[in-house]
C-alpha positions in Angstrom: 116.4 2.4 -0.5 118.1 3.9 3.0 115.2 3.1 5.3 114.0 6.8 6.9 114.6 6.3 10.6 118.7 5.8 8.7 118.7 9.3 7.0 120.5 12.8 8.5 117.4 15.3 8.6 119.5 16.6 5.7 118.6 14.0 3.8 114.4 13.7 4.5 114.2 16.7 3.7 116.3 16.5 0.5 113.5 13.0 0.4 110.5 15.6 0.7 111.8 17.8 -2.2 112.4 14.7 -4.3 108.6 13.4 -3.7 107.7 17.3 -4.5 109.1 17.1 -7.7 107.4 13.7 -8.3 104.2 14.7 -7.4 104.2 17.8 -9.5 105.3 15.4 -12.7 102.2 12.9 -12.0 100.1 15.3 -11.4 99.3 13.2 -8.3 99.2 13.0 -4.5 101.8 11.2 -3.1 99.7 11.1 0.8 101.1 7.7 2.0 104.8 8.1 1.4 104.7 11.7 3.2 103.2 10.7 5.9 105.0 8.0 7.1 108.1 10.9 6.1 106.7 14.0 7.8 106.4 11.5 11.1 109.7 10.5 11.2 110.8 14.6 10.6 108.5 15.2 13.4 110.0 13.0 15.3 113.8 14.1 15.2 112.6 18.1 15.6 110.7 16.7 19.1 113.9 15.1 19.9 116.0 18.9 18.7 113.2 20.3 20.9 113.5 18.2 24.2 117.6 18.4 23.9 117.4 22.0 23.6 119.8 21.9 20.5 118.7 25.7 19.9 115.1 26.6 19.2 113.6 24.1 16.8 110.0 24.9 17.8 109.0 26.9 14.6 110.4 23.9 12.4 108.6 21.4 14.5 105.3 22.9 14.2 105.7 23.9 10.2 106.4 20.2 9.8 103.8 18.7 12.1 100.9 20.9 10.3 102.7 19.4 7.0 101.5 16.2 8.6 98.4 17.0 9.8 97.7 18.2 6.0 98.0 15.0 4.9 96.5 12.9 7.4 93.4 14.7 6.8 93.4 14.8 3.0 94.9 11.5 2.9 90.9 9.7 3.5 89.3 11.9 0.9 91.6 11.3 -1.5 91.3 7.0 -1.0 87.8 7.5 -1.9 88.1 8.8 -5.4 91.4 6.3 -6.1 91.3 2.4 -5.9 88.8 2.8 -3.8 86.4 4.1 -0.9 88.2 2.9 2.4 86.7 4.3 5.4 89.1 2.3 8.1 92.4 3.9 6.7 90.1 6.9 6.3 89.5 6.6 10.0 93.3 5.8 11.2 94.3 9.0 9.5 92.1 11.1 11.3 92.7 9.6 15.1 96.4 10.3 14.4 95.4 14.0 13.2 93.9 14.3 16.3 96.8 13.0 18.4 98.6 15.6 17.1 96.3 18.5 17.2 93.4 17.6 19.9 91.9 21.2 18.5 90.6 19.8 15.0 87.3 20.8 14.8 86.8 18.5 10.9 89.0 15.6 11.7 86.7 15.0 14.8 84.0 15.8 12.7 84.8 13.4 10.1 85.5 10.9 13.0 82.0 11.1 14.3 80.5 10.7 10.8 82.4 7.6 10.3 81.6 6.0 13.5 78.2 7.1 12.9 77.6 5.2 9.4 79.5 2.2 11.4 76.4 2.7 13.7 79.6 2.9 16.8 76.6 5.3 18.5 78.6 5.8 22.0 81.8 6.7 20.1 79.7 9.2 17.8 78.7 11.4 20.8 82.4 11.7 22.1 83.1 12.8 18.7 80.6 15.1 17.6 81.0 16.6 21.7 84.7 16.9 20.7 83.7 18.5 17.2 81.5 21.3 18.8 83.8 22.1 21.5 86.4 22.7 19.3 84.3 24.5 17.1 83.5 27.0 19.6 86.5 27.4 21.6 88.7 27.7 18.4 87.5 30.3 16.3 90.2 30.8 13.9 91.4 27.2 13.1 92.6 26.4 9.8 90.0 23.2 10.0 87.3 25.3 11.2 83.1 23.9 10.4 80.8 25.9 7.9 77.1 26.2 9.4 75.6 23.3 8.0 78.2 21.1 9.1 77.8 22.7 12.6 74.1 21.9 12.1 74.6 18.1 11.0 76.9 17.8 14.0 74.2 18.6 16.4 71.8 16.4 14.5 74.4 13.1 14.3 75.0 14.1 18.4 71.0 14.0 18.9 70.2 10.8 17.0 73.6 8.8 18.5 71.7 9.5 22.0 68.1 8.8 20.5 69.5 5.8 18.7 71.1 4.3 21.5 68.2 5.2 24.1 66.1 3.2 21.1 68.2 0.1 21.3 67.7 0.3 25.5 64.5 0.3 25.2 64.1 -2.0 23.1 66.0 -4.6 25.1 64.0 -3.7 28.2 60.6 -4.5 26.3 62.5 -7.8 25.9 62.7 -9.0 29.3 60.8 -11.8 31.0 57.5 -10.3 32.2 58.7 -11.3 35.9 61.6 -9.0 36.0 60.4 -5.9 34.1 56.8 -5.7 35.6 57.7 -3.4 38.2 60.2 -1.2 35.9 58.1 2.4 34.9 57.5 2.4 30.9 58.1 5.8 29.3 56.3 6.5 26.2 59.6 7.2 23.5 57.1 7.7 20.4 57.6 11.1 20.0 61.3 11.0 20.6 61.6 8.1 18.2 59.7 10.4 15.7 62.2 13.3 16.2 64.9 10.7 15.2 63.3 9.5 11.8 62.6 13.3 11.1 66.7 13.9 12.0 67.2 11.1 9.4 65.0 12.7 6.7 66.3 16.4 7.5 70.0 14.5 6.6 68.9 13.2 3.4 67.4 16.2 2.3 70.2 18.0 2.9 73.3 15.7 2.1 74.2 17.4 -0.7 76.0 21.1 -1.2 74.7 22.3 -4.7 76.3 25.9 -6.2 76.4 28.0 -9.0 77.7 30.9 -9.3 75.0 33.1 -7.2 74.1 31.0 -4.6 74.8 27.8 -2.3 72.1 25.6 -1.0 71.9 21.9 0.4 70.1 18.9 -1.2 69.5 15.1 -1.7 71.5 12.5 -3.6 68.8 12.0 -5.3 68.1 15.6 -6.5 72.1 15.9 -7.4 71.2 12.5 -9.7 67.8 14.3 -11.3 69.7 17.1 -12.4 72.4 15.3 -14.1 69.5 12.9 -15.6 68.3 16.1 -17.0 71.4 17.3 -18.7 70.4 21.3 -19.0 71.4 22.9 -21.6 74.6 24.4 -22.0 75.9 23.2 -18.4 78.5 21.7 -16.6 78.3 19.9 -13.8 80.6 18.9 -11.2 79.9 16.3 -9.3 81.9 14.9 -5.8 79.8 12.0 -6.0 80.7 9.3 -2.6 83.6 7.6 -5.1 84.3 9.7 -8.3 84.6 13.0 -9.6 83.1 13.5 -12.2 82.1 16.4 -15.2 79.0 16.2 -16.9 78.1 18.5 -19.9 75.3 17.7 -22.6 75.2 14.0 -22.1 78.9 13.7 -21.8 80.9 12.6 -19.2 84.7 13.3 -17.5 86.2 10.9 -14.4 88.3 13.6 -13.0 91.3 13.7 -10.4 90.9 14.8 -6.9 93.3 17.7 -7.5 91.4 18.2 -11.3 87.8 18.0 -9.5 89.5 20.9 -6.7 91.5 22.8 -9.6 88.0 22.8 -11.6 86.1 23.7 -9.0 88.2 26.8 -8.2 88.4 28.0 -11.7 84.9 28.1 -12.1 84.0 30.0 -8.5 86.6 32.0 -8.0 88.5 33.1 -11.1 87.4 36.0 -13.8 89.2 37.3 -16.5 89.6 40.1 -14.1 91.1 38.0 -11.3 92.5 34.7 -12.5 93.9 32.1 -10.8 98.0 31.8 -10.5 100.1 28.8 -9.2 99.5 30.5 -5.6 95.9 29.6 -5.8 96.7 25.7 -5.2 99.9 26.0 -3.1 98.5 24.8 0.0 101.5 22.9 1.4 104.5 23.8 -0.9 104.8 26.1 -3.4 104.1 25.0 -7.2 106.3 25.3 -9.7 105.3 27.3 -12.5 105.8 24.7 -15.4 104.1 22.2 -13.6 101.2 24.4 -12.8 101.1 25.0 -16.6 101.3 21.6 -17.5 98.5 20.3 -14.4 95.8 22.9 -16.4 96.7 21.4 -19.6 95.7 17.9 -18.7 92.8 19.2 -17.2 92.0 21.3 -20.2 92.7 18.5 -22.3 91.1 15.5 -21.3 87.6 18.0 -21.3 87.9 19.0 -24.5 88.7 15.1 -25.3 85.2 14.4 -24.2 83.7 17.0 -25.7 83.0 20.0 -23.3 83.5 22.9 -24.8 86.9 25.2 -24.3 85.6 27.4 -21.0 89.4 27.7 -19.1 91.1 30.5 -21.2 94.4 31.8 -20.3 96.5 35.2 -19.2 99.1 37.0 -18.0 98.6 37.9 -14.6 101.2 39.3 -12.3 103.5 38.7 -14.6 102.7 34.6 -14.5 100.8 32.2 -16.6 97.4 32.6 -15.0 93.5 30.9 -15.8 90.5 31.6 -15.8 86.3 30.4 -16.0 85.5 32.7 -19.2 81.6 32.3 -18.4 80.5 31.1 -21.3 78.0 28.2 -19.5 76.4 28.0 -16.6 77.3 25.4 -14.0 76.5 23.4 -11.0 79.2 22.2 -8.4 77.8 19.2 -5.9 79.9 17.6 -3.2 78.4 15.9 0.3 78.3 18.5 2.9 80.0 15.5 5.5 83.3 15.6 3.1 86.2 17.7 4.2 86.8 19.6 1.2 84.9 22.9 1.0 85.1 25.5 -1.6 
């Protein structure tokens, strides 16, 4: 195959197009070929851009925010496919950054990651770049919800405690003859606050919803209630590596974009308003048949594991539209850290 950098700009994008229609017949993301394609498109509309070859901006920025999509996306989807890996995770997000220094949930994300890596100094510039941006940039795309805001304070707080524990610790370690003269604070109570921080973060890991109300719990509680198996209920659950429908003792390993299209049918659609293609055309518009055919697999492999039949169908807008017909309750549970939200 023509290596990219040997195309026109014709051609990528007649190479984007082609992966579209790929994607939309697997049912699948294809993150890792269009990235490496949306860089090299950015890259020739900079070059437009600097040459002043007419006025290229517009194209330069729909592409780059293509890119930035995917970049994004691209380390939540590797942890519900082969498998969980935080370094690519972590690559994908500096180079969203790079080309958007505003993100407030890429730096976000950045700062968690460091923090489970225990990097504590890199964590603060992080989570210091992740509330900055959340209050100087109101209306971005990648905006925080509140408890993320709230966790982002916490992680700042215990980066600073933990690394002001791991000072003081090796000051306690020093030969008697060259501390003795060095004043001794007493950091009990700070190094209380931290193992309460911890606990809060536990506690509150967790987004749980239904359809009246969202609140935030443990891992442990999302496991309970799934060991429970209420009656009449589906659960969705964004566990750290799978996706995953529960109903009555059965189970469902489900897609990224299944787990996201399920989600959305049962908070947002009604028989009054269901959902249409538009609903999951966040990048590039979805063709109808493949829209039809995405719902059917979905549809298809619950009904294979026995859940009952709760996504009904409609004309809407003169399209094939869906919709949650009510007919069980539900619970949706996803790690308030992730970068999804509903």
């Amino acid at each position: 195959m023509m290596r990219l950098r040997e195309k026109t700009l014709e051609e990528l994008e007649d190479w984007e197009e082609e992966l579209n229609d790929r994607e939309q017949e697997s049912g699948h993301p294809n993150y890792a070929t269009k990235i490496e394609l949306f860089r090299e498109m950015v890259r020739r509309f900079q070059q437009l851009v600097r040459q002043n070859k007419d006025d290229y901006s517009h194209e330069l920025e729909y592409v780059k925010w293509k890119l930035i999509y995917s970049l994004i996306h691209y380390g939540t989807y590797l942890k519900t496919v082969y498998q969980k890996d935080d370094h690519l995770a972590a690559k994908c997000l500096e180079e969203a950054l790079k080309y958007d220094r505003t993100n407030p949930i890429a730096a976000y994300r950045l700062g968690f990651l460091s923090y489970k890596k225990r990097n504590y100094s890199e964590a603060i510039q992080y989570f210091e770049l992740t509330l900055t941006n959340h209050k100087y940039y109101e209306k971005h795309q990648y905006q925080l919800d509140d408890q993320q805001v709230i966790h982002a304070h916490i992680y700042l707080t215990n980066s600073a405690l933990k690394i002001a524990k791991e000072a003081y610790e090796k000051m306690n370690q020093l030969p008697q003859s060259a501390n003795q003269n060095i004043p001794i604070h007493e950091f009990s109570s700070l190094f209380l606050n931290l193992q309460e921080n911890e606990q809060y973060l536990q506690r509150n890991a967790f987004y749980q919803l239904t359809g009246d109300e969202k609140t935030t719990c443990s891992k442990e509680e999302c496991e309970r209630l799934i060991d429970s198996e209420p009656s009449n209920t589906i659960i969705l659950y964004f566990s750290d590596r799978n996706i995953t429908a529960f109903f009555e003792g059965e189970d469902v390993s489900l897609s990224a974009d299944q787990g996201i299209m399920l989600q959305y049918f049962l908070l947002k659609s009604s028989e009054d308003h269901p959902a249409t293609r538009n609903a999951f055309s966040d990048v590039e518009t979805i063709k109808q048949n493949t829209f039809v055919q995405k719902v059917n697999r979905l549809k298809n492999k619950l009904r294979e594991k026995g859940l009952p039949p709760m996504i009904q169908t409609k004309r809407y807008q003169g399209e094939t539209a869906y919709y949650f017909d009510g007919s069980c309750e539900f619970y949706i549970m996803y790690r308030v850290d992730d970068v999804e939200s509903e």
